[in-house]
C-alpha positions as CSV (number, residue, x, y, z in Angstrom):
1,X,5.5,10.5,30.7
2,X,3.5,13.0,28.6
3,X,2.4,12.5,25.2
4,X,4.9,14.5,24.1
5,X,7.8,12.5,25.4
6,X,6.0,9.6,24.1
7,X,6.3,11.2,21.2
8,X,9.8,12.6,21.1
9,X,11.4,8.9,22.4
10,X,9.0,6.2,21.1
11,X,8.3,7.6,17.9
12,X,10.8,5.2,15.8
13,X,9.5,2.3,17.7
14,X,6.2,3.0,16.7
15,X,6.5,2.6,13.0
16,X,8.8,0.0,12.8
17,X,5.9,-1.8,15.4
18,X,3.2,-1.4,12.7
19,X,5.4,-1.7,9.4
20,X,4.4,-5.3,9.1
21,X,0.7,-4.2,8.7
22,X,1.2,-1.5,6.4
23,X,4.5,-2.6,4.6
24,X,5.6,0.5,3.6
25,X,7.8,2.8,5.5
26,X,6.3,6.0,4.6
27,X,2.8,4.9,5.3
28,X,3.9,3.4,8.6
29,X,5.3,7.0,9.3
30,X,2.2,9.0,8.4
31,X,-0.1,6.9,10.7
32,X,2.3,7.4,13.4
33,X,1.7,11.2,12.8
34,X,-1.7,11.0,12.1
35,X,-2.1,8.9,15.4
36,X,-0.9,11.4,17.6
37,X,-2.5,13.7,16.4
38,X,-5.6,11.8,17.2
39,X,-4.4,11.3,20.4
40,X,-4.1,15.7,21.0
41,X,-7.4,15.9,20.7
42,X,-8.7,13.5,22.7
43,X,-6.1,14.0,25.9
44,X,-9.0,15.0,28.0
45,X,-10.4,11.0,27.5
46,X,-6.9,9.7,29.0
47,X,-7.4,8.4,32.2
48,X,-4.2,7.3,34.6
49,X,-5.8,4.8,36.7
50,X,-6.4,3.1,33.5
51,X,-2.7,2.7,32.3
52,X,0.5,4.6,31.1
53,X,0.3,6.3,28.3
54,X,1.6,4.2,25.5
55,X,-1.1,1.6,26.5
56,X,-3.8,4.1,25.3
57,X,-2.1,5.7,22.4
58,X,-1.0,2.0,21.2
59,X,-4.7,1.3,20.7
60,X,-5.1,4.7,18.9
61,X,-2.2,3.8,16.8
62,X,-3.9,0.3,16.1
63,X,-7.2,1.7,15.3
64,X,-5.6,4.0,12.7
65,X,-3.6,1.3,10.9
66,X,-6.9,-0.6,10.6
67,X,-9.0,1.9,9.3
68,X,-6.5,2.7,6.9
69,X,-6.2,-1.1,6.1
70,X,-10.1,-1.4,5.4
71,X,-9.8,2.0,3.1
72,X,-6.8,0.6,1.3
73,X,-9.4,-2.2,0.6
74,X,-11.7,0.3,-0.9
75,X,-9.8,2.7,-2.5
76,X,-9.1,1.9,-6.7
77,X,-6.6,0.2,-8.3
78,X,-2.9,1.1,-7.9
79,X,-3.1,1.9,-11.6
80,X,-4.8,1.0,-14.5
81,X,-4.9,1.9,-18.3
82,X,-6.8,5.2,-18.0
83,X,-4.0,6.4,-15.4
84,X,-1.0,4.8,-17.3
85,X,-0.2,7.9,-19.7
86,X,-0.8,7.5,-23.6
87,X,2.4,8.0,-24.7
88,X,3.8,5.2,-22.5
89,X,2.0,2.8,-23.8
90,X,2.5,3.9,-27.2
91,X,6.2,3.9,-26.3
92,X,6.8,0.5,-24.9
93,X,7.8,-0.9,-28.5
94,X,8.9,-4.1,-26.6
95,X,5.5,-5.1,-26.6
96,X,4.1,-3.5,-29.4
97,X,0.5,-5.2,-28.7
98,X,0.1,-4.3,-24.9
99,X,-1.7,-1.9,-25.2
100,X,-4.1,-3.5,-27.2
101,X,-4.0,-6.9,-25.0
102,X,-4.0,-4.7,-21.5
103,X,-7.5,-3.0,-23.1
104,X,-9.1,-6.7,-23.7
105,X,-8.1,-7.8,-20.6
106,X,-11.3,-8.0,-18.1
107,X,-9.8,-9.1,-15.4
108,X,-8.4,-6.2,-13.1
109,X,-5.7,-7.7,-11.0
110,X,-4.2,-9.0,-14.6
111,X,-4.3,-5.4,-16.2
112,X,-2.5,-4.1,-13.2
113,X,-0.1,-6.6,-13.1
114,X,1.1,-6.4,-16.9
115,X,1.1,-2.8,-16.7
116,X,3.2,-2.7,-13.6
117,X,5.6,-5.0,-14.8
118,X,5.8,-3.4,-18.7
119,X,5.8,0.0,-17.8
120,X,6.6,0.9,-14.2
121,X,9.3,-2.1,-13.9
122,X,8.0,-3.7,-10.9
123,X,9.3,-7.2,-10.1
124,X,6.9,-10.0,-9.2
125,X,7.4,-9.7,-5.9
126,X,6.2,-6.1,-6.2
127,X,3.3,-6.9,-8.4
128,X,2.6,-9.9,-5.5
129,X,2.7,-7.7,-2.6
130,X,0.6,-4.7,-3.9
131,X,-2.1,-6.7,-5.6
132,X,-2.5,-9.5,-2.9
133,X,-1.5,-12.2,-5.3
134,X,1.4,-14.7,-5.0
135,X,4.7,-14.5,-7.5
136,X,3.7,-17.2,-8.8
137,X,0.4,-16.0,-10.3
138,X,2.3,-12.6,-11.4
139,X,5.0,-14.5,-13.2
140,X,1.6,-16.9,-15.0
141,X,0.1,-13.3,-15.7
142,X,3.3,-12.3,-17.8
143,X,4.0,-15.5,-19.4
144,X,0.3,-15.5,-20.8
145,X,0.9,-12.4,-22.2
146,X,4.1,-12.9,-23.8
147,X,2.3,-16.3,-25.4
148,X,-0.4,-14.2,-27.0
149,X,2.3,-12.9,-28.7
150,X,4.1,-16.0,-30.3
C-alpha cells in the first residue's frame, strides 16, 4: 500500500483515531492533513523491513497531535476581555456590571469562563472542556458572579 492509498482509504479512520486527544473534529482533520504531509517529505526515511506503512505514519500522526497538544498548552487564552469586542460587553444589559466585575477579576480561567458563558453562550460543559476545569467549578464561577450582584 502507498501513502497515497493510505491516504485515500484510511483517512476517516484516522481522525476519528485521534479525536479523543484533540476533541474537536476540525482539529482532528487538520493534523490528519498536516501529518501526511509530513509524511511526503520524509518518504525517503520509510523503510519496509521495518513495517507497513500505517505503522510509520501512525507514529507521525501521533507526534503531530502531541506537539500540537503541548502548543495548545502554550498558546493564550481562548478569549479574554481585550478580545471580547467593546460593544458586547456594553451590550450585555443582563448583566449590566460584567464588564466591570470581568475587569477586577485576576484570576484568568474565571474571566474566561464568565465571558464565555455571558457573551459567547457556552454551556458549562463547554466552558469545562476548553479551560480544563470541571462543570462544577464553571457553574461556582457563575453563581459567584451573579451573588456580587444581589
Amino acid at each position: 500500500m502507498t501513502l497515497e492509498q493510505l491516504y485515500q482509504t484510511q483517512r476517516r479512520t484516522f481522525v476519528f483515531k485521534i479525536l479523543p486527544y484533540v476533541k474537536i473534529y476540525d482539529v482532528a482533520e487538520d493534523l490528519v492533513q498536516e501529518a501526511f504531509t509530513r509524511a511526503l517529505t520524509k518518504l525517503d526515511q520509510y523503510d519496509k523491513r521495518k513495517g507497513p506503512i500505517k505503522g510509520w505514519f501512525t507514529k507521525i500522526l501521533f507526534s503531530c497531535v502531541w506537539s500540537h497538544l503541548r502548543e495548545q498548552k502554550k498558546t493564550p487564552p481562548m478569549y479574554d476581555i481585550d478580545l471580547v469586542l467593546e460593544s458586547d460587553l456594553l451590550a450585555y444589559e443582563e448583566e449590566p456590571n460584567l464588564r466591570e466585575y470581568v475587569r477586577k477579576t485576576p484570576n484568568t480561567k474565571h474571566r474566561q469562563a464568565l465571558l464565555g458563558y455571558f457573551i459567547l453562550g457556552n454551556t458549562y460543559e463547554e466552558i469545562s472542556s476548553l479551560l480544563g476545569i470541571t462543570q462544577d467549578n464553571a457553574r461556582k464561577i457563575v453563581q459567584r458572579f451573579r451573588e456580587t450582584e444581589r
